[in-house]
C-alpha positions as CSV (number, residue, x, y, z in Angstrom):
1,X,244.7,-15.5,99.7
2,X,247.2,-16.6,101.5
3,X,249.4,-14.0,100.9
4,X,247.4,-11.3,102.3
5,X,248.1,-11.1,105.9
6,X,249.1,-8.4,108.1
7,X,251.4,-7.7,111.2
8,X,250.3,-10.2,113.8
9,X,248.6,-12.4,111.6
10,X,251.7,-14.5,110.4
11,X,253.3,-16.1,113.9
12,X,256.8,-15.7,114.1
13,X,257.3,-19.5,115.1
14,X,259.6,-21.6,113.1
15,X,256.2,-23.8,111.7
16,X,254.7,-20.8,110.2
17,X,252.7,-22.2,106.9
18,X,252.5,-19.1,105.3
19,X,254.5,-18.4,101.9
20,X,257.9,-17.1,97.2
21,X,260.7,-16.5,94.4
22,X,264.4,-14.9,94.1
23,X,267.3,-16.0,92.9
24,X,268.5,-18.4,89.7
25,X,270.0,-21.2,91.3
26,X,271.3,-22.0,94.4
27,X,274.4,-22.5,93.3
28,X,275.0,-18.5,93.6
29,X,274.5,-18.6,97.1
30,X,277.2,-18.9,99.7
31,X,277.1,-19.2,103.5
32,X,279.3,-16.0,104.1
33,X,281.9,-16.2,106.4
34,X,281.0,-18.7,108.7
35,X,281.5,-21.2,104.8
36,X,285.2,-19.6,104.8
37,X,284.6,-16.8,102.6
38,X,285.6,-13.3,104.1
39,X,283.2,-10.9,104.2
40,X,283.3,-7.4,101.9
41,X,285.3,-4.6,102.9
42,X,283.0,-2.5,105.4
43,X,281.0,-5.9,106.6
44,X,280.6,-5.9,110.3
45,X,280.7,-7.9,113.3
46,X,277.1,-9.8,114.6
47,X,275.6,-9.6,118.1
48,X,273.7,-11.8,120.0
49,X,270.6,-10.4,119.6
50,X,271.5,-10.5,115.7
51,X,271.3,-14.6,115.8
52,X,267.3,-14.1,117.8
53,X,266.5,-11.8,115.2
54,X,267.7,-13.8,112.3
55,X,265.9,-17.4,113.5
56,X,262.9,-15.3,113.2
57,X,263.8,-14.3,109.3
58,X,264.4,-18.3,109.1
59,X,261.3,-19.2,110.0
60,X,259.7,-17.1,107.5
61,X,261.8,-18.7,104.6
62,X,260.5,-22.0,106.0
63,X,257.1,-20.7,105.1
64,X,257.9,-19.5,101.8
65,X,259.5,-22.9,101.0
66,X,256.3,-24.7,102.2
67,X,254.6,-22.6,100.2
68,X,256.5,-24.0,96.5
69,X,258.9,-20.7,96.7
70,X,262.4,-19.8,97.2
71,X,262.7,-19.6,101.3
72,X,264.0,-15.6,101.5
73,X,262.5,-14.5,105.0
74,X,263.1,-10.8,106.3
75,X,261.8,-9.2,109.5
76,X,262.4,-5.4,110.3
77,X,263.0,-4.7,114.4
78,X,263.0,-1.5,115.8
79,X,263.7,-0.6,119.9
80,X,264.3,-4.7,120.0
81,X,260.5,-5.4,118.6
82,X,259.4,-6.8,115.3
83,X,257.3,-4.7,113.3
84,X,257.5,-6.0,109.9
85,X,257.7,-9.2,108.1
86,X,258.0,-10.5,104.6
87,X,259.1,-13.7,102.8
88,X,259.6,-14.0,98.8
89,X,256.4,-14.1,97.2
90,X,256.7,-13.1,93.5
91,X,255.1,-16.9,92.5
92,X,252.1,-16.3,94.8
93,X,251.7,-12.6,94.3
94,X,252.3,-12.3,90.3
95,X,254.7,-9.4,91.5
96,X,258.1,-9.4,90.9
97,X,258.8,-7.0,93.4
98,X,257.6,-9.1,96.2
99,X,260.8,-9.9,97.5
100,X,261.2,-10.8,101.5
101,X,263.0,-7.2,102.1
102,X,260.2,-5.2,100.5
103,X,257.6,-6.8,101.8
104,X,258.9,-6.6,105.1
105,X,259.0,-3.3,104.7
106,X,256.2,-2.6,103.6
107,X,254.8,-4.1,106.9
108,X,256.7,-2.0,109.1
109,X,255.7,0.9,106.9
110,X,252.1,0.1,107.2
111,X,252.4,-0.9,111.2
112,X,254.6,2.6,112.6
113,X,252.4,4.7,110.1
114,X,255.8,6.1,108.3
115,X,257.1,5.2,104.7
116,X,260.8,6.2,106.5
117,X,262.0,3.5,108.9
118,X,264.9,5.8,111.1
119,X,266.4,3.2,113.5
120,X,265.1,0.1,112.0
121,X,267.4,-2.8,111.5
122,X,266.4,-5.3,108.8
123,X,267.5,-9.1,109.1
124,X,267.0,-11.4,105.9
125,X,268.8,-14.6,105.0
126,X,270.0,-13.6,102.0
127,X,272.4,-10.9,101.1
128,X,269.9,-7.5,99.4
129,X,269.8,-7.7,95.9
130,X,270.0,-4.1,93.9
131,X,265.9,-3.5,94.1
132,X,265.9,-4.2,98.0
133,X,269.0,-2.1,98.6
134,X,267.2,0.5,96.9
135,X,263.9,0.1,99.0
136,X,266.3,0.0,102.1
137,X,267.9,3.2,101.1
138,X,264.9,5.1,101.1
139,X,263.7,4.0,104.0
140,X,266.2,4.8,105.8
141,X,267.3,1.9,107.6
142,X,269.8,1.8,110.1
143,X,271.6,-1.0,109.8
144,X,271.2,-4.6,107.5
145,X,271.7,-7.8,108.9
146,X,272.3,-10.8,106.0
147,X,273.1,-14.8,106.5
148,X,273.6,-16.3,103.1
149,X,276.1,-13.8,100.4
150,X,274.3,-14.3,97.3
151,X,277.3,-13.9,94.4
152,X,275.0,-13.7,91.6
153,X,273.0,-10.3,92.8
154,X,274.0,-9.3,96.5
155,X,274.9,-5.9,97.0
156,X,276.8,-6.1,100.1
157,X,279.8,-6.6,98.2
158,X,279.4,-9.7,96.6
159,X,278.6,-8.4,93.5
160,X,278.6,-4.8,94.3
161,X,278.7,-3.0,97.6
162,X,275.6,-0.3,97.4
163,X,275.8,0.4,101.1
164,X,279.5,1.6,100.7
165,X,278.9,4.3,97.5
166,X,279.8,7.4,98.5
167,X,277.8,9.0,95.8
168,X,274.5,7.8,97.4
169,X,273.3,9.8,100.0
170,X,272.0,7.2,102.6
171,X,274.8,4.4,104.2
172,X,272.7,1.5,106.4
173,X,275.4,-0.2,108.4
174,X,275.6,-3.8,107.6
175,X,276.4,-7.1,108.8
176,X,276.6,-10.2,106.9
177,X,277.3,-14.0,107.5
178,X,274.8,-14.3,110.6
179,X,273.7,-18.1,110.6
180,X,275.2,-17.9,107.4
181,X,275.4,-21.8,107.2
182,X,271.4,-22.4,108.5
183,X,270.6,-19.9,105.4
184,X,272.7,-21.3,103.0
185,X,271.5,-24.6,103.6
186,X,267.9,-24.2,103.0
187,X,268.5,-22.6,100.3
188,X,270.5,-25.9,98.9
189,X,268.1,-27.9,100.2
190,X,265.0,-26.2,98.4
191,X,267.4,-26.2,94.9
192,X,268.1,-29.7,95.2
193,X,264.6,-30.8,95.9
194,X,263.5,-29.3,92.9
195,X,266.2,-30.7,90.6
196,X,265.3,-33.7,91.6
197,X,261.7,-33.9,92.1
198,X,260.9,-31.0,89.6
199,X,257.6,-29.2,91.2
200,X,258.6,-28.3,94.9
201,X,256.7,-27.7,98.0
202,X,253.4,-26.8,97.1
203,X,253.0,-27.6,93.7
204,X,254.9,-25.1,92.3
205,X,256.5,-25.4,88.4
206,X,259.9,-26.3,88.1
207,X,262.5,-23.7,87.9
């Protein structure tokens, strides 16, 4: 199936046709800072390499919206290199933990032979929900790199701010709003498609 592949096996070019589901409505999500909206308390600054990193997660939305499903896409980089990649794919998978950050790292996981990911940064388009912070937590990320704020269940301070508990006893660094607007708009474009047209891209059932 299609949604059996491997490190390697899924290019990282942006007409990957490779694909899956997350959030309500796109109406939740907002393009961050670079829309006008200040970032959380604790949010920092992007690099240069952060926007590279981030066209890649882009590309893998594409795929999941080719594939009929909500375009998340998430890689995981360590020492500059990707060595994980996921897009959303709940729909395709019958697993509602099959979220672009999971199964990114799950990849990465699989490819470094190490369920803990100690200097790994993780971009994805759109702002962790609860689940993924959790996954990312035990990993042990370094840092988390988001485009889109999601402010119906982000958890880099849109809703909550996870990464900033003090209670918890892991703290990734995180950055938010990178290509905030490019990630933000596919995710309009995919909600408004499927208002319109009901079944998206790839036959998928309406939301």
């Amino acid at each position: 199936m299609w949604y059996r592949w491997r490190l390697g096996e899924l290019p990282a070019e942006r007409d990957s046709n490779h694909g899956a589901m997350r959030l309500g409505e796109g109406e939740a999500v907002m393009a961050g800072h670079a829309g006008g909206i200040p970032l959380p308390e604790g949010v920092g600054n992007a690099t240069g390499n952060d926007e590279s990193f981030m066209e890649h997660a882009l590309a893998l939305a594409r795929a999941a919206r080719d594939a009929g499903e909500v375009p998340v896409g998430a890689v995981v980089v360590k020492e500059g290199k990707i060595v994980g990649r996921g897009f959303n794919a709940p729909i395709g998978t019958h697993d509602p933990s099959a979220h672009a950050e999971i199964l990114a790292l799950r990849d990465a996981a699989r490819h470094l032979g190490n369920y803990r990911l100690p200097g790994c940064v993780l971009y994805v388009t759109v702002e962790p929900c609860a689940m993924c912070a959790g996954a990312i937590m035990h990993a042990r990320l370094a840092r988390v790199v988001f485009g889109a704020r999601d402010l119906k269940t982000g958890t880099c301070g849109s809703v909550l701010n996870l990464f900033a508990e003090p209670r918890l006893n892991h703290h990734a660094r995180v950055t938010g709003g990178v290509l905030a607007q490019e990630c933000a708009a596919l995710l309009s474009a995919f909600f408004c498609a499927r208002r319109k047209g009901g079944a998206g891209a790839g036959g998928a059932p309406p939301l």
